[in-house]
C-alpha positions as CSV (number, residue, x, y, z in Angstrom):
1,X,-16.5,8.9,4.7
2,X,-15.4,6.0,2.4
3,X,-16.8,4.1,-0.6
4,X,-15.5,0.6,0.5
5,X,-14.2,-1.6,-2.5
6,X,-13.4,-5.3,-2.1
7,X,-9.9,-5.9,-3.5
8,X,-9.2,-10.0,-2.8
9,X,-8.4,-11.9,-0.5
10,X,-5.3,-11.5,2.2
11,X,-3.9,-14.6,1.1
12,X,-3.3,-13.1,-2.0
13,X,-1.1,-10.9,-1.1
14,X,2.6,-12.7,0.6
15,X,3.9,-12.5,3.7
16,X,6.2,-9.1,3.8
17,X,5.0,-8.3,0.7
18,X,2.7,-6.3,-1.9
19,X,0.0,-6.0,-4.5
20,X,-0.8,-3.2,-6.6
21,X,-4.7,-2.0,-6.9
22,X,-5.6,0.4,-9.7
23,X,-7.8,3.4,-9.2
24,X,-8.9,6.3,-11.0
25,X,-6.7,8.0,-8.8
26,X,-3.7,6.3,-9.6
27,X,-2.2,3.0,-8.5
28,X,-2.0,1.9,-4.5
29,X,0.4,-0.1,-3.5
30,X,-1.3,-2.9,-0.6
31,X,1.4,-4.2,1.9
32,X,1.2,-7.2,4.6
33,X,3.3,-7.3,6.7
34,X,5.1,-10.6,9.3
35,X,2.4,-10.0,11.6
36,X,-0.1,-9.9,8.7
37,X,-1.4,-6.1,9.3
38,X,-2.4,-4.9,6.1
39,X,-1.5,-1.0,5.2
40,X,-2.4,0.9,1.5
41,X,-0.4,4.2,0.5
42,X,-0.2,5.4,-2.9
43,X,2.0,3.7,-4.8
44,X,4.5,6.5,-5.2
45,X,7.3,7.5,-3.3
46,X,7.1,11.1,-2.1
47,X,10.8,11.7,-2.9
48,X,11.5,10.7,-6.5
49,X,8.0,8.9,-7.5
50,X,9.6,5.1,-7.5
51,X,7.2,2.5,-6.9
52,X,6.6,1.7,-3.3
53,X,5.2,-2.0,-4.2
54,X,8.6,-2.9,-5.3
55,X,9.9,-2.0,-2.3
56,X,11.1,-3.9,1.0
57,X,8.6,-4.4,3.7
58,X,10.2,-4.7,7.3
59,X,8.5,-4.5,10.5
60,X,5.8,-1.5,9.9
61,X,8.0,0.5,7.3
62,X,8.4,-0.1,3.6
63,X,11.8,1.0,1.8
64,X,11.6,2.2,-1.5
65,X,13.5,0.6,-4.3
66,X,15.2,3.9,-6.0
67,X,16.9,5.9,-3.0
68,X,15.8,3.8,0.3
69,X,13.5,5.9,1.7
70,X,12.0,4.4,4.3
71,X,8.0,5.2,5.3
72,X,5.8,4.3,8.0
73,X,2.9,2.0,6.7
74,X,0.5,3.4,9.4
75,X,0.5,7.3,8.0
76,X,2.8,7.4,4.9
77,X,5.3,9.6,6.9
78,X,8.6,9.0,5.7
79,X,11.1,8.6,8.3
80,X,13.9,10.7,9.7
81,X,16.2,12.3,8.4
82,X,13.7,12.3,5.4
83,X,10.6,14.7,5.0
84,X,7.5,13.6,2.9
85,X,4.7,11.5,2.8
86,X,3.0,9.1,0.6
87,X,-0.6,9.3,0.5
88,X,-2.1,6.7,2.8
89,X,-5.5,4.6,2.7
90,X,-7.5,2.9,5.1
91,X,-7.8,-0.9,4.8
92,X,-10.5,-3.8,6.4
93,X,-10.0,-7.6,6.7
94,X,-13.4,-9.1,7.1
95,X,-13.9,-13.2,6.6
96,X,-10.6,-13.1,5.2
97,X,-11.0,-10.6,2.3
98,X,-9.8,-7.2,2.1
99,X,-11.9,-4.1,1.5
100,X,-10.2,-0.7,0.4
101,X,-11.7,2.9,1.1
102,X,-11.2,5.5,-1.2
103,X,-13.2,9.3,-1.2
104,X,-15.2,9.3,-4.8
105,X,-14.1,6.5,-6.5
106,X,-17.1,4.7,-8.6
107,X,-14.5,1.6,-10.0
108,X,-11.8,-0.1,-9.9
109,X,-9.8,-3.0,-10.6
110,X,-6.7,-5.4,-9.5
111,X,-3.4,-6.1,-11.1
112,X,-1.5,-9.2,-10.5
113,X,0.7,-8.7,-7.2
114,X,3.9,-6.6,-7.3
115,X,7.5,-8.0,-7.3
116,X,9.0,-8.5,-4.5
């Protein structure tokens, strides 16, 4: 079960690209992508801890910045020949806004959207 936070709108967030949310669990990196799907992993890259949300978004993967790993948005699974996976969160679009679920969280708040 999830606590459901609302986290802004999908507009805020650009086409094939990011936003960063922090939690009291760490930073998650919020990706839309050309067909505006909307995936959430932890915004850590399970191979060398770069930033996901200054990554490149393509299709349903993201590409990390420091060694191009490239991860599945859907799970967090990074993609062969690579093992690892980035811890991945469930995400809602209702009227337009966007609503993260997180396990125990009691607050959080939103930073101004990542670099592309």
């Amino acid at each position: 079960m999830y606590d459901w936070h609302e986290i802004g709108a999908l507009n805020d967030i650009p086409l094939l690209g990011s936003r960063v949310v922090q939690t009291p669990h760490g930073d998650v990196a919020v990706f839309r992508t050309a067909d505006d799907r909307v995936f959430a992993l932890r915004d850590r890259c399970p191979h060398k801890g770069g930033p996901l949300s200054q990554g490149i978004v393509h299709g349903h993967r993201i590409t990390c910045p420091l060694h191009n790993w490239v991860l599945e948005l859907e799970s967090g699974q990074a993609v062969a020949p690579d093992v690892g996976c980035a811890t991945h969160y469930p995400v809602r679009l209702e009227n337009g806004r966007l609503w993260l679920g997180l396990n125990n969280v009691v607050s959080l708040s939103t930073a101004t959207p990542a670099a592309a």
